[in-house]
ZAMARGU-4260 file (C-alpha; in steps of 0.2 Angstrom, whole numbers, plus 5000, padded with zeros to 4 digits):
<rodrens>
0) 5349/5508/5560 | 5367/5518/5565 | 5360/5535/5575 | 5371/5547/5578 | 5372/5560/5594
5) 5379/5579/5591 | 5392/5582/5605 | 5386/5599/5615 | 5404/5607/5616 | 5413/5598/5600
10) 5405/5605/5582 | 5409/5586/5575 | 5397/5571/5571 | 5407/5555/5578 | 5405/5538/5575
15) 5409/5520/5575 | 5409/5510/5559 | 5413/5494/5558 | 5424/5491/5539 | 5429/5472/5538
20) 5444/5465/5548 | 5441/5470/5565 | 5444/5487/5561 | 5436/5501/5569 | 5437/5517/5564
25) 5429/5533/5570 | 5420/5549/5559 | 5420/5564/5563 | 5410/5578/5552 | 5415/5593/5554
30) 5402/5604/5554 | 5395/5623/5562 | 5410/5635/5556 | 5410/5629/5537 | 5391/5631/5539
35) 5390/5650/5545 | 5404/5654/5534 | 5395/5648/5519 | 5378/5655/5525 | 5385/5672/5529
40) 5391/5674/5511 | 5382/5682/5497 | 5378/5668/5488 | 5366/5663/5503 | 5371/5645/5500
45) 5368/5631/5514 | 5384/5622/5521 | 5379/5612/5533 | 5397/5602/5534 | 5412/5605/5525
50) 5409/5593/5513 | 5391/5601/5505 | 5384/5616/5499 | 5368/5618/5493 | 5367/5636/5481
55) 5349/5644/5479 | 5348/5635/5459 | 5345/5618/5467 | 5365/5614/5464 | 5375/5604/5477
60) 5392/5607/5476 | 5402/5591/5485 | 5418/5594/5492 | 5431/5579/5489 | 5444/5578/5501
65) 5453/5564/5489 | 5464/5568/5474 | 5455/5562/5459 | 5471/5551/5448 | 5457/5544/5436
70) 5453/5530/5449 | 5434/5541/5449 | 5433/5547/5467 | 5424/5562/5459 | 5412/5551/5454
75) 5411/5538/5468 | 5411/5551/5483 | 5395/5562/5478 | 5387/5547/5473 | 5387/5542/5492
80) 5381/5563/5497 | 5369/5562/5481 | 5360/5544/5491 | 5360/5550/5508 | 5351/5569/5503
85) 5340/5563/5489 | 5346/5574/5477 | 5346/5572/5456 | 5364/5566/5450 | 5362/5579/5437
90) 5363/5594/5450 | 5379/5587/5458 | 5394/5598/5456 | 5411/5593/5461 | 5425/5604/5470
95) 5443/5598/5477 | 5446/5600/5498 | 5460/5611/5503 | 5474/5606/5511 | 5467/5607/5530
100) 5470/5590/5540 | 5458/5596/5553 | 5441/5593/5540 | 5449/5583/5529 | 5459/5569/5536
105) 5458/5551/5528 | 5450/5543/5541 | 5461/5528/5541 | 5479/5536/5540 | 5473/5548/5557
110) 5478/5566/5557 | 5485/5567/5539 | 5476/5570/5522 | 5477/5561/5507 | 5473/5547/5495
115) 5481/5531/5494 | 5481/5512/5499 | 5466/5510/5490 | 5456/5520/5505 | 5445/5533/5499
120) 5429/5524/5496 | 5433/5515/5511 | 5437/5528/5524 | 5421/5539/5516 | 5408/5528/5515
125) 5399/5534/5532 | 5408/5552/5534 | 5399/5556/5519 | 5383/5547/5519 | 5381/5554/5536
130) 5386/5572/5529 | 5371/5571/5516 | 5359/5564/5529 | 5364/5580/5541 | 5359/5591/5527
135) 5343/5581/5524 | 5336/5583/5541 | 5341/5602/5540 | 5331/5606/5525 | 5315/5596/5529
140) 5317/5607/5548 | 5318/5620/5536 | 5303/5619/5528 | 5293/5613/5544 | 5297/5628/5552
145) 5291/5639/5536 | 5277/5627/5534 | 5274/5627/5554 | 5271/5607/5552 | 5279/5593/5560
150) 5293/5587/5551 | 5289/5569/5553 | 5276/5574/5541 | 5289/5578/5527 | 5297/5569/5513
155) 5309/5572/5500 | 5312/5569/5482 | 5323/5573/5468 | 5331/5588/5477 | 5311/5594/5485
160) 5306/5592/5500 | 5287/5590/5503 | 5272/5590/5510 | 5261/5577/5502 | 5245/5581/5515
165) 5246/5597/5508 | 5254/5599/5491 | 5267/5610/5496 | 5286/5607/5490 | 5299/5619/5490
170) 5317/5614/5483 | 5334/5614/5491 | 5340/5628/5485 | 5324/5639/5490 | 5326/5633/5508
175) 5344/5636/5507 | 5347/5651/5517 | 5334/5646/5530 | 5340/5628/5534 | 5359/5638/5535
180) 5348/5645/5553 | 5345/5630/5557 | 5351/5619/5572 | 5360/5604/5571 | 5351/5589/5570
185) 5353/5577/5588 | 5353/5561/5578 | 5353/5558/5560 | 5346/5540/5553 | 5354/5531/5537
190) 5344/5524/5522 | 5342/5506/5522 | 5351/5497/5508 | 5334/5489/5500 | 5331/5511/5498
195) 5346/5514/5487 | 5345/5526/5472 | 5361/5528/5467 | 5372/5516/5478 | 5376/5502/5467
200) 5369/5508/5451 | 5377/5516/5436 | 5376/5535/5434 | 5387/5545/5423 | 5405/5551/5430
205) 5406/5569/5434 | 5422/5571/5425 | 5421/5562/5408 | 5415/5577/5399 | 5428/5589/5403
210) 5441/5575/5402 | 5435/5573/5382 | 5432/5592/5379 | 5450/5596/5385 | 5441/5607/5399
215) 5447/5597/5413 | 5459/5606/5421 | 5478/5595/5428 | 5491/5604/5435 | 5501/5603/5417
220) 5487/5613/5411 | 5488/5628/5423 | 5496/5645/5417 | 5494/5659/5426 | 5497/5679/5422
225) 5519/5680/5422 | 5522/5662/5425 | 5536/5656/5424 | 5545/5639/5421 | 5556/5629/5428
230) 5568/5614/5425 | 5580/5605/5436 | 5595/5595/5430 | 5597/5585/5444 | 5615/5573/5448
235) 5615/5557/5437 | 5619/5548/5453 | 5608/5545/5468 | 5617/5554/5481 | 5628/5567/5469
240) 5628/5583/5473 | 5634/5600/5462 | 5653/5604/5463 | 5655/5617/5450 | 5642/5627/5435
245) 5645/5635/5423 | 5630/5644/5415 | 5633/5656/5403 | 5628/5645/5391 | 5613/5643/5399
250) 5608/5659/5402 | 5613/5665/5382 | 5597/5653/5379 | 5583/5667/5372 | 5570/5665/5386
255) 5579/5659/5401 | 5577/5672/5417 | 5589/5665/5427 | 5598/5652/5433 | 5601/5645/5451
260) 5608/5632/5462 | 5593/5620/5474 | 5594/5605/5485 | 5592/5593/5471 | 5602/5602/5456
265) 5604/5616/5446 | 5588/5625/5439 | 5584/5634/5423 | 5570/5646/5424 | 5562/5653/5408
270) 5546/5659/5398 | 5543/5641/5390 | 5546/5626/5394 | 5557/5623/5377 | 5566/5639/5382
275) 5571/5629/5399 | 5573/5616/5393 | 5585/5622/5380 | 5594/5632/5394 | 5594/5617/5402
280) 5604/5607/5389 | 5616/5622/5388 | 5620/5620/5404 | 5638/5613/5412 | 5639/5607/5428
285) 5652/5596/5437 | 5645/5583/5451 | 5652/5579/5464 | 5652/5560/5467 | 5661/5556/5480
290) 5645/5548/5491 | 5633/5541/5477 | 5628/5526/5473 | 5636/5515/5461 | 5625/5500/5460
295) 5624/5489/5444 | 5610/5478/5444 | 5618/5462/5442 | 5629/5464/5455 | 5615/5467/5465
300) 5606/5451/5459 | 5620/5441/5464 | 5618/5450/5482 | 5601/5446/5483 | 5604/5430/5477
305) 5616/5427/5491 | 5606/5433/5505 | 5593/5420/5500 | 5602/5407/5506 | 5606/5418/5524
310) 5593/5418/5538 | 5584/5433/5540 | 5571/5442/5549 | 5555/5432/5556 | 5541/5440/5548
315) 5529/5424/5553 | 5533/5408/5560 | 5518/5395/5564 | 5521/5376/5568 | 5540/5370/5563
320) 5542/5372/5545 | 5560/5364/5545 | 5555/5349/5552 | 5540/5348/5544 | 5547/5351/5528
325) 5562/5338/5532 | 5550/5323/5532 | 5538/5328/5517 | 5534/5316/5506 | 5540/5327/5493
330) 5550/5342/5493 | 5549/5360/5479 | 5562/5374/5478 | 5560/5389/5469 | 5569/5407/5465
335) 5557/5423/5460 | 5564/5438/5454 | 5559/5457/5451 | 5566/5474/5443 | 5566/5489/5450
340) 5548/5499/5443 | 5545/5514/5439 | 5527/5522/5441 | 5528/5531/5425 | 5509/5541/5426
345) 5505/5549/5410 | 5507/5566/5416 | 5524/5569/5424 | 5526/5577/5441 | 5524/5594/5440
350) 5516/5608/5448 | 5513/5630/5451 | 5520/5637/5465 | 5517/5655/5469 | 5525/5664/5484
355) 5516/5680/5493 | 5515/5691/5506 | 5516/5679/5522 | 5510/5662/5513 | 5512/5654/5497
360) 5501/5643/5485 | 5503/5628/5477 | 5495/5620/5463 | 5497/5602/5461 | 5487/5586/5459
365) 5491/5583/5475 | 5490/5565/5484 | 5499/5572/5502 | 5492/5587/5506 | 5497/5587/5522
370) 5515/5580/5520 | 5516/5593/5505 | 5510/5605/5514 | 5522/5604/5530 | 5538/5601/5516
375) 5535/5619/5509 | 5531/5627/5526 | 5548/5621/5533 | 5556/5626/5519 | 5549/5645/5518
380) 5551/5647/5536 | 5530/5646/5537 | 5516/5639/5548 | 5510/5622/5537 | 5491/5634/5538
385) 5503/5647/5527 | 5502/5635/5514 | 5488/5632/5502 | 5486/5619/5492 | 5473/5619/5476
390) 5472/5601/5472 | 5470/5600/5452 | 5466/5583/5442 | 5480/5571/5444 | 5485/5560/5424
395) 5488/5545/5434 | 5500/5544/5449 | 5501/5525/5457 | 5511/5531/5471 | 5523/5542/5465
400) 5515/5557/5470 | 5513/5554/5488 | 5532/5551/5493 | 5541/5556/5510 | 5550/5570/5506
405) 5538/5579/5495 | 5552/5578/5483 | 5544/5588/5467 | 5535/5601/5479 | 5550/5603/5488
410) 5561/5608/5474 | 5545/5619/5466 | 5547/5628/5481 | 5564/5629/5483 | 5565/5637/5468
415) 5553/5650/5471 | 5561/5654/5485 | 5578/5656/5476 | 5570/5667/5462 | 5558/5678/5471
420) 5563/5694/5465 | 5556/5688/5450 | 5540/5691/5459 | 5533/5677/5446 | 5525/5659/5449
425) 5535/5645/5447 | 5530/5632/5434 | 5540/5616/5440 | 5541/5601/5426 | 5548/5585/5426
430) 5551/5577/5407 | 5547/5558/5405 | 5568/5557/5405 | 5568/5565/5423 | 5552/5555/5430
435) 5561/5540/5424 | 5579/5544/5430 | 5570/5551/5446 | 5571/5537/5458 | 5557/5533/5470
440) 5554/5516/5461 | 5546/5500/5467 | 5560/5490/5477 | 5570/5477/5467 | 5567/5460/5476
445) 5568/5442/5476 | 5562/5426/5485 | 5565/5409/5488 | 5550/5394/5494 | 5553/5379/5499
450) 5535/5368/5501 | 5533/5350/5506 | 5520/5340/5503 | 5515/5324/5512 | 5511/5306/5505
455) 5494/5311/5500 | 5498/5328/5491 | 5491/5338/5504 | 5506/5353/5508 | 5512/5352/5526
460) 5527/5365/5525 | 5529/5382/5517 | 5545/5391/5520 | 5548/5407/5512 | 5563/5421/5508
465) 5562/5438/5505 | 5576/5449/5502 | 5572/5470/5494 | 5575/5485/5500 | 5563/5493/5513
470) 5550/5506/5508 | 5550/5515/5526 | 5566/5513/5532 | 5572/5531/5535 | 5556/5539/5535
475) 5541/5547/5545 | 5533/5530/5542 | 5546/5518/5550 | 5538/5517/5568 | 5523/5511/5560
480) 5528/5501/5548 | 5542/5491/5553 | 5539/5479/5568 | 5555/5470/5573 | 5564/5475/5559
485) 5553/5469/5546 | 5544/5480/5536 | 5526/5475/5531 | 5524/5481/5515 | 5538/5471/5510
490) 5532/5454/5515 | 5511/5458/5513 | 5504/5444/5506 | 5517/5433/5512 | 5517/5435/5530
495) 5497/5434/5528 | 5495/5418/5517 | 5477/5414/5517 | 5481/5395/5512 | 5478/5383/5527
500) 5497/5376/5528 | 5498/5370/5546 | 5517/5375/5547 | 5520/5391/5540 | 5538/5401/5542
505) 5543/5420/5532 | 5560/5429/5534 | 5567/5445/5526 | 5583/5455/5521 | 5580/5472/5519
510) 5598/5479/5511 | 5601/5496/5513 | 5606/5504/5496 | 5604/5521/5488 | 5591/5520/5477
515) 5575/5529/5482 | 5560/5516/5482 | 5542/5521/5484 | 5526/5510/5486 | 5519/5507/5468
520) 5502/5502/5464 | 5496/5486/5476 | 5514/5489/5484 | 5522/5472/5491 | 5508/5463/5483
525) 5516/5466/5466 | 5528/5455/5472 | 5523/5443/5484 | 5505/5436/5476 | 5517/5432/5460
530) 5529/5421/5468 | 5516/5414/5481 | 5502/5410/5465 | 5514/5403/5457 | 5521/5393/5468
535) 5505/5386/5474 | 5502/5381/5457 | 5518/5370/5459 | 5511/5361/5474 | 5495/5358/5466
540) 5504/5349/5449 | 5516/5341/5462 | 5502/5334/5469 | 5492/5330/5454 | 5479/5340/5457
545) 5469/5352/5447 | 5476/5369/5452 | 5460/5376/5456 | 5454/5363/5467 | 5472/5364/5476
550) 5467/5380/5478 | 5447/5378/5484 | 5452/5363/5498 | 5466/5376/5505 | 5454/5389/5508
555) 5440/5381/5516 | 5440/5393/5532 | 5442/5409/5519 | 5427/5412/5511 | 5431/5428/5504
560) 5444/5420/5495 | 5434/5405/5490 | 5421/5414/5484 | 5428/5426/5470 | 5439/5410/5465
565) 5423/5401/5462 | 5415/5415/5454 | 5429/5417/5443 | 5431/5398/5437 | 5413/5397/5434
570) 5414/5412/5424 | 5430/5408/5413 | 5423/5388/5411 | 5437/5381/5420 | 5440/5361/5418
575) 5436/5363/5398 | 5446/5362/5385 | 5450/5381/5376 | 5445/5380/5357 | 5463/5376/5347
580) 5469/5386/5337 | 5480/5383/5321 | 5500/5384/5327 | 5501/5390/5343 | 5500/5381/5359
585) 5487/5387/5374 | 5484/5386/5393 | 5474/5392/5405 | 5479/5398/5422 | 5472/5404/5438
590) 5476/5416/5453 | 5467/5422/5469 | 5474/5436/5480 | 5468/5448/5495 | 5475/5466/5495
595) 5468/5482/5505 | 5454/5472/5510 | 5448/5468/5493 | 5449/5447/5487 | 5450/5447/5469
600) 5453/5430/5455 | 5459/5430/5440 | 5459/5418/5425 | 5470/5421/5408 | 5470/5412/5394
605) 5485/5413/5384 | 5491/5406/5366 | 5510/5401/5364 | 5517/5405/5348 | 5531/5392/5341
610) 5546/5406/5344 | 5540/5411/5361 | 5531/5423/5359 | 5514/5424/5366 | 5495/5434/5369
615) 5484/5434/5382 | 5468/5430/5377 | 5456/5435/5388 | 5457/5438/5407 | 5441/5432/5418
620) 5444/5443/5436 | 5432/5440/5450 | 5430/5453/5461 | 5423/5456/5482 | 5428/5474/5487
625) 5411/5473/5498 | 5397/5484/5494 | 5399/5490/5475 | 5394/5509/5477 | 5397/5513/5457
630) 5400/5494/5449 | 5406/5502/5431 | 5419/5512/5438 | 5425/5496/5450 | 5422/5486/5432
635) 5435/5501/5426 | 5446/5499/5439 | 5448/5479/5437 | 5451/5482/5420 | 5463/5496/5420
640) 5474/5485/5437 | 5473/5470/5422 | 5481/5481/5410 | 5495/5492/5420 | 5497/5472/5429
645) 5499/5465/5412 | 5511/5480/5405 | 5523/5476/5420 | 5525/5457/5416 | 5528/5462/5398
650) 5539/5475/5397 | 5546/5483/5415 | 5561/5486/5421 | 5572/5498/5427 | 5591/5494/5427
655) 5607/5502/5434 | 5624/5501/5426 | 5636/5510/5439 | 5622/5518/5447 | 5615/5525/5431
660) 5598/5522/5426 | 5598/5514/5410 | 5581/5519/5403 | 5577/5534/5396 | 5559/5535/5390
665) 5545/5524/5382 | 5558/5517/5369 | 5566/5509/5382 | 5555/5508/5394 | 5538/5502/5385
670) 5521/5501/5392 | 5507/5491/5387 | 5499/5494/5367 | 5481/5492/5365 | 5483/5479/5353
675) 5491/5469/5368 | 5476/5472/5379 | 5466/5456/5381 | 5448/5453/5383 | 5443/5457/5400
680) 5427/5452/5408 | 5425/5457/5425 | 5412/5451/5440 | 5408/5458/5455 | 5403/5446/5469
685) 5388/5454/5478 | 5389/5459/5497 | 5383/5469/5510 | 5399/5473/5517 | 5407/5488/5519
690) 5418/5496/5503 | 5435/5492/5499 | 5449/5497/5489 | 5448/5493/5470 | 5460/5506/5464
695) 5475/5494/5468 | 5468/5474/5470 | 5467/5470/5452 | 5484/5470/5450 | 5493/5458/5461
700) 5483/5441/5453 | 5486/5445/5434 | 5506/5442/5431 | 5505/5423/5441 | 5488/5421/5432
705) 5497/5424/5416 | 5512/5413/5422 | 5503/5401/5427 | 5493/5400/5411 | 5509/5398/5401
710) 5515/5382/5411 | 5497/5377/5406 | 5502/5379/5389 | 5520/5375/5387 | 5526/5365/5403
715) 5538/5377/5405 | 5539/5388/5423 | 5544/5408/5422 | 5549/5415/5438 | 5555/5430/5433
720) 5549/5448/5429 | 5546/5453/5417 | 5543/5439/5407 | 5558/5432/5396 | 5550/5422/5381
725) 5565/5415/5376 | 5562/5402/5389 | 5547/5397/5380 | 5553/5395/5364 | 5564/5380/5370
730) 5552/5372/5379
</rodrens>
């Protein structure tokens, strides 16, 4: 069992814990000044961490350093504090972190907080597991020092901890105020797996009832006494800037306050947000042009198109894939391509900004706090400590709400700043128009593999191309992301093919252009496990070889892989027939990906309508995200990647016409209906791992699982996204 020693000079609880790919990461738990500031109030309530406090009515209230987006880390977090201190489900309460980098930091991003990458379980799992078990030992010394017994001779139970020699038990909340007194424990032990409670079982999510009763509070929601709001027009070219307004019109609008010149645009401040936005309409502003970007997608397809034929840079190279590929038996060329994507979240970027005397507050569902807390120092002229951020609900983000420049927060604040002699909080609000015109999109890209294959159908050679913009180029990020000029995310899941292909060689391009792109959810892997699935599926026909089998010999020394791709044929029946059905055609196809430590399988069944159009059926996923701490809400996860996956393939893309955005809204930019949601069974292989990411893994395998069912169905290939059905119709 793990033990941990308490640092004489340092009020922190460090440790080593191993999470899966020979990464090590160190905890610390920040401890003794959360603890006397909590015990010193009125309340009398315990804190023995910064991440728990215990009132006198028996509640424990868990602080969650993570923003909760939906993906449940307001379930999921407690449930680890709820294991470690023995404490009823029903008496957790939940509370956001503020914004302080020094208690909260994501553990695997260093001294930053925030939540991405699929890292919050994962990053977590011992910080807060160790933060319940501190408080543990702290009330059971507690109570032997009330009960003057040895504390070895104490238990605890549903929230109690006792005395079974002689009857006694006292609650947490009674022993409250005296464990606040007490020392820190030298070494604090872990429960054994084989004692869990509520570590891979199903309890209730802490949020569903406010969620259903409207109670839950989002930053859209908030309002608070002489608000304010605010909207921007912003440049309808990345990289305009104002020339001239003219705002009389604006300000004529019943409502409007004022009217005044940021960074990004021209903002309209009014009672309402119909009032600004009206005021906004009315507005007449001239742009100034002259160093925006004018890309049109299809001249930007044709550059990408011609840069796959160009060497670029080496991103992996193993054996000699020219050669190798020069005297296979056989010899497969293909093209993938893919659209800029919006992240489109349900709730559009928005947030409260209210300045004071020597600070400011922000509230926002905030998934930087610490880059959004520095962007509003700097521009206020404050300490980054000056700034404090109340992390509300978050409907959705995928990304977009953690970007390097803090873009919405910054122009909240900037606005504030220009109107605060309305003394008044400042409401910023994006319209789905503005989030969609925004920028910050998922990099357009494409690819081109060559593979070769030798006499016996086994593949010798694998040569691939990539060419999209970079994510980190021009940020805070580019030193650790961009090796040699390649950036990671780009060719993730490329440059790290699981398959055993003995000579082995990835390049990229990485044009510079004007658009804004952002990680979106499963970030490169959107891209990459599409065009590598598929093309594996190309090798295995080629071959003549059942796909899945092509796949099983070619990951012999992955077991990981291997097993999720077992568990999901097994589970989906792969190598029978599907049921006919009257007019349509229908296929079955498979994918297996790895991404943020998490190896997930998928099987879709589709059925091809005589005009091209198509359903899927039903969507088997397989997942291994190592130890399951709450199985619905990975089930939920699967399930929700499936769809958001699936809406993508259907329907996504954003286009540019002279550097004008095409899309406007869900008209033209659709996401998925329910009555296109498929069947979706989900399986979660069991291990004793550490936790991974599931937020993000189950959407890379479901587009080429989809594409490769249709083959399946119709003998025709799409390599392109989203999916075009008139290429099924003729075949």
């Amino acid at each position: 069992m793990d033990k941990i020693i308490n640092p004489s000079r340092r009020e922190f609880l460090k440790t080593g814990a191993a999470l899966g790919a020979g990464l090590t990461i160190a905890f610390y738990l920040p401890v003794g000044a959360a603890r006397m500031m909590a015990s010193q109030g009125a309340d009398k309530s315990f804190a023995p961490n910064a991440f728990i406090r215990i009132a006198p009515d028996d509640t424990v209230t868990v602080i969650v350093k993570h923003l909760e987006m939906g993906q449940g880390v307001n379930t999921g977090l407690p449930t680890l504090v709820a294991e470690e201190l023995d404490v009823p489900w029903e008496k957790i309460r939940v509370e956001s972190a503020p914004a302080d980098a020094k208690l909260y930091n994501n553990l695997l991003w260093g001294p930053m907080q925030g939540t991405g990458g699929s890292t919050a379980m994962a990053n977590s799992f011992e910080q807060l597991r160790r933060a319940g078990a501190t408080a543990r030992a702290m009330l059971i010394a507690a109570a032997a020092d009330n009960w003057k017994v040895d504390a070895n001779t104490l238990s605890t139970s549903d929230g109690m901890v006792l005395h079974r020699a002689s009857g006694r038990k006292a609650s947490y909340g009674h022993l409250a105020e005296k464990a606040a007194t007490m020392p820190q424990p030298a070494e604090v032990q872990l429960k054994s797996p084989k004692d869990f409670k509520y570590i891979g079982k199903q309890f209730k999510r802490t949020d569903s009832k406010a969620k259903a009763n409207g109670s839950a509070q989002f930053a859209l929601d908030l309002r608070l006494p002489g608000q304010l709001t605010a909207l921007i027009a912003r440049p309808p070219l990345f990289g305009a800037k104002v020339k001239h307004v003219q705002a009389e019109r604006a300000k004529a609008v019943p409502g409007v306050r004022a009217v005044v010149e940021v960074p990004r645009g021209v903002a309209v401040i009014a009672t309402d947000f119909w009032s600004a936005k009206k005021g906004r309409d009315a507005l007449q502003v001239e742009w100034d042009e002259t160093g925006a970007e004018r890309v049109s997608t299809a001249d930007q397809r044709e550059q990408y198109l011609g840069l796959l034929k160009q060497p670029g840079k080496v991103a992996r190279n193993e054996g000699d894939a020219a050669q190798a590929l020069a005297q296979a038996a056989k010899k497969l060329e293909a093209t993938f391509e893919f659209p800029y994507l919006a992240h489109a979240p349900m709730e559009p970027l928005n947030c409260v900004v209210r300045l004071k005397e020597g600070g400011c507050e922000i509230w926002a569902g905030s998934q930087s706090q610490t880059g959004d807390q520095a962007t509003a120092a700097k521009i206020l002229g404050l300490k980054p400590e000056q700034v404090q951020i109340h992390t509300l609900l978050a409907g959705g983000s995928f990304g977009r709400r953690a970007n390097p420049t803090s873009d919405y927060i910054a122009e909240a604040v900037s606005v504030a700043k220009a109107t605060n002699h309305l003394n008044a909080p400042i409401h910023l609000m994006w319209t789905r128009e503005d989030d969609l015109h925004g920028g910050y999109y998922r990099p357009m890209f494409a690819h081109a593999i060559s593979g070769g294959l030798d006499a016996q159908g086994n593949p010798v050679a694998w040569s691939q191309r990539l060419v999209g913009q970079s994510i980190a180029a021009n940020t805070a990020f580019e030193g650790a992301m961009i090796k040699d000029g390649v950036d990671v995310t780009s060719v993730e899941g490329a440059s790290n093919l699981a398959y055993a292909i003995p000579n082995l060689h990835v390049e990229l391009h990485s044009p510079k252009l004007g658009v804004p792109v952002l990680w979106w959810r499963s970030v490169g892997h959107t891209h990459t496990a599409f065009s590598t699935e598929i093309f594996i599926d190309e090798l295995a026909v080629a071959a003549g070889k059942d796909p899945y089998e092509f796949r099983h010999s070619l990951l012999a020394h992955q077991p990981r892989h291997r097993g999720v791709l077992e568990l999901a044929a097994a589970k989906s029946d792969w190598g029978k027939p599907l049921a006919p059905k009257s007019g349509v055609r229908r296929g079955r196809g498979i994918a297996v990906h790895e991404s943020f430590r998490s190896f997930v399988a998928e099987v879709a069944e589709v059925s091809v309508r005589p005009d091209g159009s198509f359903t899927v059926d039903r969507v088997v996923c397989a997942v291994d995200c190592g130890l399951a701490v709450n199985p619905d809400q990975v089930r939920a996860q699967m399930e929700g990647g499936i769809g958001f996956a699936l809406s993508a393939a259907l329907h996504s893309a954003i286009t540019f016409k002279e550097g004008r955005v095409e899309q406007s809204n869900f008209k033209d930019y659709p996401l998925l209906r329910i009555r296109e949601m498929p069947k979706v069974e989900v399986h979660i292989a069991p291990s004793e791992a550490a936790p991974t990411g599931v937020g993000e893994p189950g959407v890379p395998p479901l587009a080429p699982a989809v594409a490769n069912a249709l083959f399946a169905a119709t003998g025709k290939r799409l390599r392109k996204l989203p999916f075009e059905t008139a290429e099924l119709r003729s075949a």
